[in-house]
Biotite code that builds the C-alpha atoms (Angstrom):
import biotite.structure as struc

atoms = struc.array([
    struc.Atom([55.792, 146.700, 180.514], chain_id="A", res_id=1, res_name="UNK", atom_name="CA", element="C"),
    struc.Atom([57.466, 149.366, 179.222], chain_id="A", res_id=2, res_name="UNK", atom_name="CA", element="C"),
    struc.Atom([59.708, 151.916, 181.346], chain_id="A", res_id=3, res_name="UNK", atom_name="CA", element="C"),
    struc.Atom([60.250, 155.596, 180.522], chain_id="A", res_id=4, res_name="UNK", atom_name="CA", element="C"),
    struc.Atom([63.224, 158.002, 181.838], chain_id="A", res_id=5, res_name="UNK", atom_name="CA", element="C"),
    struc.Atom([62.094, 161.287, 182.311], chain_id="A", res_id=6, res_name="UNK", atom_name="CA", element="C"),
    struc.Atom([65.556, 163.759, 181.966], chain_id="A", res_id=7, res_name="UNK", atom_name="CA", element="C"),
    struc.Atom([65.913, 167.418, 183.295], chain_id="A", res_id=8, res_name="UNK", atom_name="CA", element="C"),
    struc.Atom([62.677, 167.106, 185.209], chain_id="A", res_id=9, res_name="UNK", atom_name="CA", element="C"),
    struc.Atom([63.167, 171.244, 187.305], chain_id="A", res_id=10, res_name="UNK", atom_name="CA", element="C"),
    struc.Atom([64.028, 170.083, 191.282], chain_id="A", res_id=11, res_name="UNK", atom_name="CA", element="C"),
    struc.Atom([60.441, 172.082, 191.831], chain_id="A", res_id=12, res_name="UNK", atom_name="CA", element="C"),
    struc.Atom([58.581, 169.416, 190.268], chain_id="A", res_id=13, res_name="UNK", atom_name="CA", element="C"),
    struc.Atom([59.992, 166.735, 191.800], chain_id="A", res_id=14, res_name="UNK", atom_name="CA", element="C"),
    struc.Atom([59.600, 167.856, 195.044], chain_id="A", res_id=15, res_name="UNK", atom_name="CA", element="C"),
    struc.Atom([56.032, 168.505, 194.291], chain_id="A", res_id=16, res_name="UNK", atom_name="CA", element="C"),
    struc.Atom([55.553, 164.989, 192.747], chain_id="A", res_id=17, res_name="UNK", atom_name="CA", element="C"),
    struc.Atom([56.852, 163.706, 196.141], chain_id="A", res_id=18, res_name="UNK", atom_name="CA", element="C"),
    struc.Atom([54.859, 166.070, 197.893], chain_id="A", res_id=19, res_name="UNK", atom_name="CA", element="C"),
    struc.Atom([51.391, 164.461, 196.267], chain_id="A", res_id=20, res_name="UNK", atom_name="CA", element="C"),
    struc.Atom([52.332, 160.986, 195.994], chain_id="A", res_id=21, res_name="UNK", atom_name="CA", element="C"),
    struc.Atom([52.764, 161.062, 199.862], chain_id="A", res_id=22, res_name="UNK", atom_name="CA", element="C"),
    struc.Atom([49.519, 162.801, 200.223], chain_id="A", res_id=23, res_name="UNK", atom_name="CA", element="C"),
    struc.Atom([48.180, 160.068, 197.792], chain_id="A", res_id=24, res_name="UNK", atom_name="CA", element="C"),
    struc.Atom([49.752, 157.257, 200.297], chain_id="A", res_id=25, res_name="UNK", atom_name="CA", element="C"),
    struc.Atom([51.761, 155.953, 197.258], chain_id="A", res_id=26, res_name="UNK", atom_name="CA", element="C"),
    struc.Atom([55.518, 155.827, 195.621], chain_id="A", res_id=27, res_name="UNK", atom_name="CA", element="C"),
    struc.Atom([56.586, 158.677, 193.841], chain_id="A", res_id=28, res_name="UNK", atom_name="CA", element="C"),
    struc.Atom([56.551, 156.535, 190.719], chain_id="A", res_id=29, res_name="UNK", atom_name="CA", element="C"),
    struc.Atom([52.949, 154.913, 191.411], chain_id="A", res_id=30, res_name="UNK", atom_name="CA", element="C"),
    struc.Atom([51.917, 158.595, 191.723], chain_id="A", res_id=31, res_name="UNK", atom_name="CA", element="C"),
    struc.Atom([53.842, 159.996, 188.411], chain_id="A", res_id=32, res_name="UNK", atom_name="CA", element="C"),
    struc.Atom([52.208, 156.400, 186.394], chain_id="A", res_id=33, res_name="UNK", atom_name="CA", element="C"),
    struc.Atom([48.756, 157.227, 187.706], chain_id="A", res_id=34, res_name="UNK", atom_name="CA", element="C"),
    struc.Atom([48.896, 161.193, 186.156], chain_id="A", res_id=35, res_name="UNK", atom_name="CA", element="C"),
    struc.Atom([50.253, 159.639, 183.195], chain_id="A", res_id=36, res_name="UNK", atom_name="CA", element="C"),
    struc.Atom([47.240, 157.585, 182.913], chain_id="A", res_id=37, res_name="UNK", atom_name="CA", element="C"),
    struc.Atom([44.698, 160.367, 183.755], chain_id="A", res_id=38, res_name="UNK", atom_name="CA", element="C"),
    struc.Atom([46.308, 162.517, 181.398], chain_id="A", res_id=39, res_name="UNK", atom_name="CA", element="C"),
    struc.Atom([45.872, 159.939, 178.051], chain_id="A", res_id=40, res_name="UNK", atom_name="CA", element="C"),
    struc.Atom([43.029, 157.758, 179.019], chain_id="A", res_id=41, res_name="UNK", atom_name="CA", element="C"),
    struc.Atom([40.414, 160.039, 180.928], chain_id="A", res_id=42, res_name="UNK", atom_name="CA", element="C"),
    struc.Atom([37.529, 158.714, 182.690], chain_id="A", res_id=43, res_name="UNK", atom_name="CA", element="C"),
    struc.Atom([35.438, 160.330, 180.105], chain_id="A", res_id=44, res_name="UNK", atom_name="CA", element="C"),
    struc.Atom([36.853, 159.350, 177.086], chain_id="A", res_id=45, res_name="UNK", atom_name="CA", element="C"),
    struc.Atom([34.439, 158.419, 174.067], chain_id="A", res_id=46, res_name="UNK", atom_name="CA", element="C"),
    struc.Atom([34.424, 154.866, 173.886], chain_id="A", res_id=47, res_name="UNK", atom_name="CA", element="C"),
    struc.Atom([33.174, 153.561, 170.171], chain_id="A", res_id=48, res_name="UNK", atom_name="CA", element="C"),
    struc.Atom([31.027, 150.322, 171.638], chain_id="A", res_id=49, res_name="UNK", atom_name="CA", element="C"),
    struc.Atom([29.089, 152.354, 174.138], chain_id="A", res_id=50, res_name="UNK", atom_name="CA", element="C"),
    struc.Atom([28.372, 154.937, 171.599], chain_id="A", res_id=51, res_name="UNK", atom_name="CA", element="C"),
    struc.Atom([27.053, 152.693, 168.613], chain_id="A", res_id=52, res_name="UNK", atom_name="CA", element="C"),
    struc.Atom([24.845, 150.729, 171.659], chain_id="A", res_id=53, res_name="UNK", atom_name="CA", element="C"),
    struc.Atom([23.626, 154.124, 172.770], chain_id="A", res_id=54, res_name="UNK", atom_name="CA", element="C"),
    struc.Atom([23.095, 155.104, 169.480], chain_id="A", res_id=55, res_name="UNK", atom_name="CA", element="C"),
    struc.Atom([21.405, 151.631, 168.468], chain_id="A", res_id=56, res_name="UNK", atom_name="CA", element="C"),
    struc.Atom([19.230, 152.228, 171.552], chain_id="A", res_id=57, res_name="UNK", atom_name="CA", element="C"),
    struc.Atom([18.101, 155.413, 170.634], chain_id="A", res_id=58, res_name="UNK", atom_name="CA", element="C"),
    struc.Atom([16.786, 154.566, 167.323], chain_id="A", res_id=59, res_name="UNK", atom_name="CA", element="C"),
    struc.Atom([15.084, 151.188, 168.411], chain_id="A", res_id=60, res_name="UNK", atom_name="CA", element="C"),
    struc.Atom([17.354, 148.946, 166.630], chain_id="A", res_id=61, res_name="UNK", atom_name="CA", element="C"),
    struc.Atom([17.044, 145.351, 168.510], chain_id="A", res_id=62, res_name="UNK", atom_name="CA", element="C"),
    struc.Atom([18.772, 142.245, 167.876], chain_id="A", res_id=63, res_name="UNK", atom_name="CA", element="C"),
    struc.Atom([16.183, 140.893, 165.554], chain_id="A", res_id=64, res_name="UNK", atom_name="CA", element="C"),
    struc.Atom([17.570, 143.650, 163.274], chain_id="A", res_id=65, res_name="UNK", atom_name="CA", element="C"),
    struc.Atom([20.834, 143.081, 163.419], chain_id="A", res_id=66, res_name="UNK", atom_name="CA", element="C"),
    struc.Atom([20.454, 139.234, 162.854], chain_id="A", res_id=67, res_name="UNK", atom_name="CA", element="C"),
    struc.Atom([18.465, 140.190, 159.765], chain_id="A", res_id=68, res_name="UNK", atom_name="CA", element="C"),
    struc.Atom([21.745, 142.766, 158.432], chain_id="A", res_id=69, res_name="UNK", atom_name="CA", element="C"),
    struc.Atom([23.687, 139.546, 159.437], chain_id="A", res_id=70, res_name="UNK", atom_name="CA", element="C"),
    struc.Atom([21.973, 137.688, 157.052], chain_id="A", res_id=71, res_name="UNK", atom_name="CA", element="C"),
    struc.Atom([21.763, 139.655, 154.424], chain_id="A", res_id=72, res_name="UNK", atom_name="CA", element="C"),
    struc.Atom([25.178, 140.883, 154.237], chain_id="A", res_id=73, res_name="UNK", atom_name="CA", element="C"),
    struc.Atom([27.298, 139.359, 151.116], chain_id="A", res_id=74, res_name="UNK", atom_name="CA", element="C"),
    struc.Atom([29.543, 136.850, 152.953], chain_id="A", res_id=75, res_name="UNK", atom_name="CA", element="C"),
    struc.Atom([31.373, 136.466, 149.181], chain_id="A", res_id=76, res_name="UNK", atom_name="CA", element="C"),
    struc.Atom([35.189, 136.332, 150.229], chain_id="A", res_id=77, res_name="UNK", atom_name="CA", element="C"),
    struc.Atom([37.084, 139.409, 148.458], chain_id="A", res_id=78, res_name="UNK", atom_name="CA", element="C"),
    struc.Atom([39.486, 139.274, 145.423], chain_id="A", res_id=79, res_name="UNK", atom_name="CA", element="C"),
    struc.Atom([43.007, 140.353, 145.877], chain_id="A", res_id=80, res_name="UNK", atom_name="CA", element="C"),
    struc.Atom([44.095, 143.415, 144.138], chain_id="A", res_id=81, res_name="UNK", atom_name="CA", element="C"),
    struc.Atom([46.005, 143.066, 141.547], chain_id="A", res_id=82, res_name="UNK", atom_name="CA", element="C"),
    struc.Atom([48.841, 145.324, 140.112], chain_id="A", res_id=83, res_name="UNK", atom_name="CA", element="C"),
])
């Protein structure tokens, strides 16, 4: 896992990290890692599988379908460019 120095962080925030961490009942560290992860991987995030299922859902796609695009697809293995 990777670790990250934070450098001039004001005295205000850290006393504020310290201040929510305790009311969180965790390490001032375990606090700071969990905004971290709130801040670039949000609960609501738009995740690509769940859309194209919704989507395939919506339209009335079913797996009979997609066996059948399976099938026809060209399984011919690709060239290699050349220069």
């Amino acid at each position: 896992m990777a670790a990250v120095t934070i450098r001039n962080l004001p005295e205000e925030t850290h006393r504020a990290l310290k201040v929510r961490a305790a009311q969180h009942n965790r390490s001032t560290e375990a606090e700071m890692r969990t905004i971290l992860e709130d801040a670039v991987r949000p609960a609501g995030r738009l995740r690509m599988g769940t859309m194209l299922a919704d989507m395939s859902r919506k339209i009335g796609l079913t797996n009979a379908d997609v066996e059948a695009l399976g099938q026809t697809r060209d399984r011919t293995p690709a060239e290699p460019v050349s220069f």
